[in-house]
C-alpha positions as CSV (number, residue, x, y, z in Angstrom):
1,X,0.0,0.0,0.0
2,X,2.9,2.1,0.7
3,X,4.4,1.9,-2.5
4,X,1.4,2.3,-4.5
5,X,0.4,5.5,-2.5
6,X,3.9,6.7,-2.7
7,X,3.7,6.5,-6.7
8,X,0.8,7.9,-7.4
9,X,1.6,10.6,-5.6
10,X,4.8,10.9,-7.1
11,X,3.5,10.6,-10.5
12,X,0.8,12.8,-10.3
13,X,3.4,15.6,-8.9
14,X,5.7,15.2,-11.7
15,X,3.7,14.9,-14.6
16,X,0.5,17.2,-13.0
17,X,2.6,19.7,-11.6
18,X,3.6,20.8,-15.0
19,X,0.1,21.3,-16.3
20,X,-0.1,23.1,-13.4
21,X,2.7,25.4,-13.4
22,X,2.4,25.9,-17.6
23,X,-1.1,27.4,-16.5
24,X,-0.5,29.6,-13.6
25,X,2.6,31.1,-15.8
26,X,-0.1,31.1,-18.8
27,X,-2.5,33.2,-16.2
28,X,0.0,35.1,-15.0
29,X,1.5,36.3,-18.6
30,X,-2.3,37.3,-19.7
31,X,-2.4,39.8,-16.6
32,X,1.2,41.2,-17.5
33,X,-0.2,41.6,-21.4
34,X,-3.4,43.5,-19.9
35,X,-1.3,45.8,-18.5
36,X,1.0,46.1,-21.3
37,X,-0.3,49.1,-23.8
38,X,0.5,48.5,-27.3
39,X,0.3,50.9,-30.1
40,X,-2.8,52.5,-32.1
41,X,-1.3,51.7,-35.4
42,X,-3.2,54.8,-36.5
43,X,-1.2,57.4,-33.9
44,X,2.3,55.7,-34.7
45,X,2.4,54.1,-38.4
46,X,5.3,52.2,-38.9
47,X,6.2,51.3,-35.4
48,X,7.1,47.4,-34.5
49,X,4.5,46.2,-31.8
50,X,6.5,45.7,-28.8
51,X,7.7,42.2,-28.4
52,X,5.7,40.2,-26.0
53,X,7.1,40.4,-22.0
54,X,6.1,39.0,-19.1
55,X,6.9,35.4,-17.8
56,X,6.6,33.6,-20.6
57,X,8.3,35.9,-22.8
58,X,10.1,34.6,-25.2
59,X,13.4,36.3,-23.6
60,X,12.0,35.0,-20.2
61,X,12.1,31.2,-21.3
62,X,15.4,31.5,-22.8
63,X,17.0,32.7,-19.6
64,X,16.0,29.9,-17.9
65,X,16.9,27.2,-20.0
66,X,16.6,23.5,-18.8
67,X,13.3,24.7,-16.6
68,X,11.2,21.9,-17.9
69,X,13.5,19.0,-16.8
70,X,13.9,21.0,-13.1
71,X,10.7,21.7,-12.7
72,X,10.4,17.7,-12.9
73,X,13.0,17.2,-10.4
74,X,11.8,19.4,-8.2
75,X,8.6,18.1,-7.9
76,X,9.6,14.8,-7.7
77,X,12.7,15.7,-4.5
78,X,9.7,17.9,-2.7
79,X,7.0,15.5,-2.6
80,X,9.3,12.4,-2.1
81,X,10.5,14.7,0.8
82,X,7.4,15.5,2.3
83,X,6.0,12.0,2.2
84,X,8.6,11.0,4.4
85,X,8.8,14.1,6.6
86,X,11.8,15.9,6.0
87,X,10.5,19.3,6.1
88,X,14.3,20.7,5.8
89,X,15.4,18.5,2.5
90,X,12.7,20.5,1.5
91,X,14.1,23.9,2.0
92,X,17.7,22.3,1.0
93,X,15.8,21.8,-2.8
94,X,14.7,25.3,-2.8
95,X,18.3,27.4,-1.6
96,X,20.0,24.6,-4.4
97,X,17.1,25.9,-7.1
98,X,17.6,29.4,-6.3
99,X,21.5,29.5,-5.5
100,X,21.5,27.8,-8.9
101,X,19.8,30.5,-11.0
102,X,20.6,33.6,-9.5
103,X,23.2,34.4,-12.2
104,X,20.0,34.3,-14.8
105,X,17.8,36.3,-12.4
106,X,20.2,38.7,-11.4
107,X,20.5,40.1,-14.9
108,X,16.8,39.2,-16.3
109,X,13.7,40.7,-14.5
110,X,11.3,38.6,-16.8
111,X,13.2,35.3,-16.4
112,X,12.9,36.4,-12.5
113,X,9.4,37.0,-12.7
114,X,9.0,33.5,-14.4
115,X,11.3,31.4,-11.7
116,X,9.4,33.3,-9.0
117,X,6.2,32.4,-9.9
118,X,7.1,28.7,-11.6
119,X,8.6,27.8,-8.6
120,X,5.5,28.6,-6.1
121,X,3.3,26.9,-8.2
122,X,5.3,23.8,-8.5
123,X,6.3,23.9,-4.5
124,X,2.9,24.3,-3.8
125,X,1.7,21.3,-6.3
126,X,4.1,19.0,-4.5
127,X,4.0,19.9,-1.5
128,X,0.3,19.1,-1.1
129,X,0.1,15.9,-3.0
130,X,3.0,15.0,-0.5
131,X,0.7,16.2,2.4
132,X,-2.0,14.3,0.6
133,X,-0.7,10.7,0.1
134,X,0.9,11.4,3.8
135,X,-2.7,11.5,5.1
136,X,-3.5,8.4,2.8
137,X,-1.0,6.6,5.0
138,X,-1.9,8.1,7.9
139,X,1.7,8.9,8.8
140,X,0.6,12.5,10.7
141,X,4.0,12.5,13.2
């Protein structure tokens, strides 16, 4: 029982927590494009449209090359972690993730804006299905 529980929850971290980061940076790019004015081709003929910025900014997803396959990783360490109730391997994954990228983010407010919000989505996906196949077992310590 322990292994099946433990899968599934793994699985469904890993390969739902990528749906479920892809939307929140999806939701989170349409509120940055809201905001983003972009010109009356009438009041300035000839002028490129701006290209597009935001979090999943072409720029943005460059920056932070390799996301994909971390994002996967992450996921996986965090609610591995979490079933077994090691609440500071946890924050070990994060300080590595962010100690990692800081080069990218330093220089790259979009690519920033991206890891911010990618990363809370996919801690919090994890995270809970950890919480959640922990209360499947019953292993509350």
């Amino acid at each position: 029982m322990v292994f099946v529980v433990a899968t599934v929850a793994l699985l469904l971290s890993v390969g739902g927590g990528w749906y479920v980061t892809r939307g929140v940076l999806t939701l989170a790019a349409r509120s940055v494009a809201a905001e983003t004015p972009t010109p009356d081709p009438e009041t300035a003929p000839g002028v490129p449209p701006e290209p597009p910025v935001g979090p999943t900014s072409p720029r943005a997803v460059a920056a932070l090359r390799g996301g994909t396959w971390i994002g996967f990783l992450e996921r996986f360490a965090v609610t591995g972690l979490v079933l077994v109730g090691d609440g500071t391997g946890v924050a070990l994954v994060v300080a590595i993730k962010g100690l990692g990228r800081y080069p990218e983010l330093r220089e790259n407010p979009e690519a920033s804006e991206r890891f911010v919000i990618g990363t809370l989505a996919s801690l919090v996906w994890s995270a809970g299905l950890g919480l959640l196949g922990r209360a499947a077992l019953g292993w509350w310590a």
